[in-house]
C-alpha positions in Angstrom: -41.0 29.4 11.7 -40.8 28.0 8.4 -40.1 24.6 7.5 -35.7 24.3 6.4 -35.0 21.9 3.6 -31.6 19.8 3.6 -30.9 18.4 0.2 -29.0 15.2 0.0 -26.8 14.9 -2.4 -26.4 11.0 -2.1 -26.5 8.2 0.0 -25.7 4.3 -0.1 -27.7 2.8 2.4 -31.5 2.0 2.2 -33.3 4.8 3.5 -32.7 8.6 5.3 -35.3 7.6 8.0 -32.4 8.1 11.0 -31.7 11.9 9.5 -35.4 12.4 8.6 -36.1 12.2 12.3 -33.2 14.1 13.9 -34.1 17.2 11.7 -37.1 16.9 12.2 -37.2 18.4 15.5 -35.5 21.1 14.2 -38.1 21.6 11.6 -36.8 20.8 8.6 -37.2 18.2 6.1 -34.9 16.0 3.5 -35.2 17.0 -0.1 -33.3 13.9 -2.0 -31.1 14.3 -5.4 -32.2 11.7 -7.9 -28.7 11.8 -9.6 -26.4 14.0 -7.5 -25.7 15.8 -11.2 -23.9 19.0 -10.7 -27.3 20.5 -13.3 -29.3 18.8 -10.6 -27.8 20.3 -7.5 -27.7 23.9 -9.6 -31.8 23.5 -9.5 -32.3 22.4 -6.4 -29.5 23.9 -4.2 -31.6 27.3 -4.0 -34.5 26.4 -1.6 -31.9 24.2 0.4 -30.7 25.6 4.1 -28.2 22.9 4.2 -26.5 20.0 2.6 -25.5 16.5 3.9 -23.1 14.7 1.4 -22.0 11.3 0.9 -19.6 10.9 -2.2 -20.8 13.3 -4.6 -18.3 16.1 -5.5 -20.2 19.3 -4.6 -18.6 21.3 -6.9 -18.0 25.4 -5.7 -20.8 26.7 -8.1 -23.6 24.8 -6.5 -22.3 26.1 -3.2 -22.5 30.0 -4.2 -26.0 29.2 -5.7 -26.9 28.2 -2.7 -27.7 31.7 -1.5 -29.7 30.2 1.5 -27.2 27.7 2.4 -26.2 28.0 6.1 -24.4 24.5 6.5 -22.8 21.3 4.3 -22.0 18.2 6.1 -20.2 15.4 5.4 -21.9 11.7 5.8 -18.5 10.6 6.4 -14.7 11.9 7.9 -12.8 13.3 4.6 -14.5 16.0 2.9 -12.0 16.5 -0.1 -15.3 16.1 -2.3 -16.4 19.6 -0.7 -15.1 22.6 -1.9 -14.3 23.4 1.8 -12.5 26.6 0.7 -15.5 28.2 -1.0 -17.4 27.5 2.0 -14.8 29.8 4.0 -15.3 32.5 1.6 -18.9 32.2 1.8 -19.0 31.7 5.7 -20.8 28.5 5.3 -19.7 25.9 8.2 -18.8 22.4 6.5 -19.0 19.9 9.3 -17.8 15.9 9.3 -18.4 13.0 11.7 -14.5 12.1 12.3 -15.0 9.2 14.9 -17.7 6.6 13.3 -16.6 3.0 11.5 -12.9 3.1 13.6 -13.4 -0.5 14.3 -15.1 -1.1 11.1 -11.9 0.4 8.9 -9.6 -0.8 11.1 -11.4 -4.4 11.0 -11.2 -4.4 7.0 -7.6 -3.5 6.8 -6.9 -6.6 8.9 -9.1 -8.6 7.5 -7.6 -7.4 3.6 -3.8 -8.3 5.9 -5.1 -11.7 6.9 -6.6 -12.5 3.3 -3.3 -11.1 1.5 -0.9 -12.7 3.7 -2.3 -16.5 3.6 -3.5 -16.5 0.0 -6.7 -16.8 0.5 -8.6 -15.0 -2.7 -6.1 -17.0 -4.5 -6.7 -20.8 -3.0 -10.7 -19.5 -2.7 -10.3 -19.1 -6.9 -8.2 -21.9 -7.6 -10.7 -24.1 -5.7 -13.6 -22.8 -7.2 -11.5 -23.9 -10.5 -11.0 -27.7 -9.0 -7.4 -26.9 -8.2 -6.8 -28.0 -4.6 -3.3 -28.1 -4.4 -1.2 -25.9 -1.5 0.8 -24.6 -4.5 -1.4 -22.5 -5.8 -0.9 -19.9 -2.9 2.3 -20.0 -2.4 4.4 -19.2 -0.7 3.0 -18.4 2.6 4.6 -16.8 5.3 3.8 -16.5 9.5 1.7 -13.1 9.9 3.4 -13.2 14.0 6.7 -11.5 13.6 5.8 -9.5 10.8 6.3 -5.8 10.5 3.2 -3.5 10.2 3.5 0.2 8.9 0.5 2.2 9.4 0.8 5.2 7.4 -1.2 7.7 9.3 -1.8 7.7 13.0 -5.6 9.0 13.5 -8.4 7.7 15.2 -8.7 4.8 12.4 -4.6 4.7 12.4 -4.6 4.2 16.6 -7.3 1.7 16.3 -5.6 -0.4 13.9 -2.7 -0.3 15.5 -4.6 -1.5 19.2 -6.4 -4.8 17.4 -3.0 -5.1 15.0 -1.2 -6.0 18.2 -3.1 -8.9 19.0 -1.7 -10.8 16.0 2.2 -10.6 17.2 2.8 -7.9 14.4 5.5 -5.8 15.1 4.0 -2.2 14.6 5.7 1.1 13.2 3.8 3.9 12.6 4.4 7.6 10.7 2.3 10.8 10.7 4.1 14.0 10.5 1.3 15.7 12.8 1.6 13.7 15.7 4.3 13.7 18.4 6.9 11.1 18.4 6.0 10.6 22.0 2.3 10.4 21.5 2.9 7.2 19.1 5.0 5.3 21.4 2.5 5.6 24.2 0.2 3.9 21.8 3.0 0.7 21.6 3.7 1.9 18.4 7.2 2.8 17.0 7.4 6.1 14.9 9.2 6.1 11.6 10.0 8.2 8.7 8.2 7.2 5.7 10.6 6.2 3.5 12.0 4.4 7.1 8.8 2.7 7.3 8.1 1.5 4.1 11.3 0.3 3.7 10.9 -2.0 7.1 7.2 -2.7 6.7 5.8 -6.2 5.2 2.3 -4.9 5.7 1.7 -1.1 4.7 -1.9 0.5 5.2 -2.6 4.0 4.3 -5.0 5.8 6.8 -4.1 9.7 6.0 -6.8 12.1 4.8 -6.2 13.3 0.6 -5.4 16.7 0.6 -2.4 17.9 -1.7 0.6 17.0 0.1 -0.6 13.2 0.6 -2.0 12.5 -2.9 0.1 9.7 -5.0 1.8 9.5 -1.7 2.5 6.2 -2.4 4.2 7.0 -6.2 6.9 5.4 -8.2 9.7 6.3 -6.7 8.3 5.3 -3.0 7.0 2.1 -4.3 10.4 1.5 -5.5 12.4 1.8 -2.2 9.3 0.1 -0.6 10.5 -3.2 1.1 10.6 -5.9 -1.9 7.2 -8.3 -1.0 5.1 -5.9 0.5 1.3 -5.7 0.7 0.3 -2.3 0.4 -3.6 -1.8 1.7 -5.8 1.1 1.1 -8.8 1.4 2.9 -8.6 5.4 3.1 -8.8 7.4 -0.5 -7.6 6.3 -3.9 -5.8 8.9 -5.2 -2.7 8.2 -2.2 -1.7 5.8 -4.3 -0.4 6.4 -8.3 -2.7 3.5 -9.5 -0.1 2.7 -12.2 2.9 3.2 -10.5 1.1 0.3 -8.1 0.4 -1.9 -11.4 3.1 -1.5 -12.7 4.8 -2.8 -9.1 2.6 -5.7 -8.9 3.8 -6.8 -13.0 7.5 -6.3 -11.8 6.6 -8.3 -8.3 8.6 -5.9 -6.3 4.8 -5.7 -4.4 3.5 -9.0 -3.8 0.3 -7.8 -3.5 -2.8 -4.8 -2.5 -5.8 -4.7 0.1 -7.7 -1.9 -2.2 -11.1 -0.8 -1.0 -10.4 2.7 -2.6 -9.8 3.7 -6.4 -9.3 6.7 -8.7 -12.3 6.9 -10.5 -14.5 5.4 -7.5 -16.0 2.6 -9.7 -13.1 1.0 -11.9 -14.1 -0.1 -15.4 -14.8 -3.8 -15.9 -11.4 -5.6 -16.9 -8.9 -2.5 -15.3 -5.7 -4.0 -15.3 -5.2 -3.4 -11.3 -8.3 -5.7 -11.2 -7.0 -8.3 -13.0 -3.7 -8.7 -10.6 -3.8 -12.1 -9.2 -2.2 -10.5 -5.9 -4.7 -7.6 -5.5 -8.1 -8.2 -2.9 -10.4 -5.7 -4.3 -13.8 -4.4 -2.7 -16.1 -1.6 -3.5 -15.7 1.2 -0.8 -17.0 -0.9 1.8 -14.7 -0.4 4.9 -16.5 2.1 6.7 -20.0 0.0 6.2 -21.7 -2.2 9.2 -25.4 -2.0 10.1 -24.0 0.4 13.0 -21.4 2.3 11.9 -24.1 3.6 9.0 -27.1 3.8 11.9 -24.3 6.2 13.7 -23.4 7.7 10.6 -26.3 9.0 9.6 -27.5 10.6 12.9 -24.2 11.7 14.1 -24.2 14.1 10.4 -27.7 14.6 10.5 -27.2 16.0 14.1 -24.4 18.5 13.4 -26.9 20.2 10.9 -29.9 20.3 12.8 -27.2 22.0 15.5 -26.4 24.6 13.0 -29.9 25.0 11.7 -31.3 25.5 15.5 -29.1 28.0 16.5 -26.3 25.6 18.2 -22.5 25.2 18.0 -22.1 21.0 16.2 -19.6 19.4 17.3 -17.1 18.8 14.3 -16.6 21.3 12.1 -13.3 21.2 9.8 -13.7 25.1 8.9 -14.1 27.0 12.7 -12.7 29.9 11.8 -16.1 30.1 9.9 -17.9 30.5 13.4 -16.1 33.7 14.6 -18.6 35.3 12.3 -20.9 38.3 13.1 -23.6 35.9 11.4 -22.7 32.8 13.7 -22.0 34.6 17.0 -25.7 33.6 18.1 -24.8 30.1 18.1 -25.0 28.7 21.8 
């Protein structure tokens, strides 16, 4: 059998040892972009039998140059940087790892809450400054009491929500694909969204990015959105119409954003957003702990090598793929 190459678009962690390993008991081996260019991935892409990707866009032509390509996975749980449609056409499988980093997200929404709600970037500046007076952060309100939207009720959603009520929050919750009844049985209340942000003190934003949900959070929401609110992203940029947000934080009708999530990825020093003495800013970091990327990289690695030796993976966002004459050996 000859040996299957998987070329890796990108990664952010260290090293590919933990994927290196899981394929190679299947017998193949990782071939590594330098730059993730789409020139780069037209080159290489031909000798590759899959792809794992991490947050390079694969655009659609490296996928039909790929004319070996029998799987593309995801190192993560959105894929809206794979052209998932193309794939379908092609009959390639595109597979995700949806249930890694739920405490870790859930952990960094609360912990961009907790920072928003008692000031702390700003008494953590004005200190560094030699300002240590309790006026700098105020004013400061009880977290207990408060009422907690969650805008999206997945795995990440139900998991915030579950360490959320620890902290006396009162906890509403909307997703248009899950059952009223399913959401209450979590202790959550279900909402409308325009219900919900108009309630909420706290929103967070936990819904994939497809076309219905981007700039979900837009002018004219963050307009009827309840005057003070913290709005927290730790899921994709583009929900939120970054200067529709700005423009909320000048006019103070949003007191202030969690963002771990922007449109482009990396922000240009001295972006206005960044400046915003109310928004806590950090670079795409949510899903990252030494375990939740140890699980990560396995867990993606693993629904390849499935595809690659002849097995059905466990998450695949495209099934209809597998009905296929060309997948119906798949065990």
């Amino acid at each position: 059998m000859s040996e299957k190459i998987v070329l890796v678009t990108d990664f952010t962690w260290p090293s590919t040892a933990p994927e290196a390993e899981v394929l190679a008991r299947v017998g193949a081996r990782l071939l590594e972009a330098e730059t993730g260019s789409e020139e780069e991935l037209l080159g290489l892409v031909p000798q590759a039998d899959a792809i794992l990707t991490c947050f390079r866009q694969v655009p659609a032509s490296v996928v039909r140059a790929g004319t070996k390509l029998q799987v593309i996975g995801r190192y993560g749980i959105g894929v809206d940087n794979i052209p998932v449609d193309e794939a379908t056409r092609l009959g390639i499988p595109v597979t995700n790892v949806p249930a890694y980093c739920l405490d870790e997200v859930a952990e960094h929404a609360l912990a961009l809450l907790l920072a928003g709600a008692r000031s702390i970037l700003r008494y953590d500046r004005a200190l560094q400054a030699g300002d240590w007076s309790l006026a700098t952060g105020m004013p400061v309100y009880r977290v207990a009491g408060r009422t907690l939207a969650i805008i999206g009720f997945g795995k990440i959603g139900r998991t915030l929500a579950r360490k959320a009520a620890a902290l006396d929050l009162q906890l509403v919750a909307h997703d248009p694909w899950v059952p009223d009844e399913e959401i209450r049985a979590a202790g959550v209340e279900p909402a409308g969204l325009d219900e919900a942000l108009a309630r909420a003190d706290f929103v967070s934003l936990h819904t994939p990015l497809t076309e219905e949900t981007q700039h979900l959070l837009n002018a004219e929401r963050l307009a009827r959105i309840k005057p003070g609110a913290f709005v927290i992203n730790t899921a994709r940029g583009a929900l939120i119409d970054q200067q529709a947000l700005l423009q909320a934080l000048q006019d103070g009708r949003v007191s202030g954003a969690g963002l771990d999530v922007f449109v482009p990825e990396h922000l240009p020093a001295g972006h206005p957003l960044l400046a915003q003495p109310g928004v806590i800013a950090t670079p795409h970091t949510a899903f990252y702990s030494e375990e939740a990327v140890l699980e990560l990289e396995r867990l993606a690695a693993q629904n390849v090598a499935d595809i690659l030796s002849g097995k059905r993976p466990v998450d695949v966002v495209n099934p209809e793929v597998l009905a296929l004459p060309r997948w119906s050996h798949l065990e």
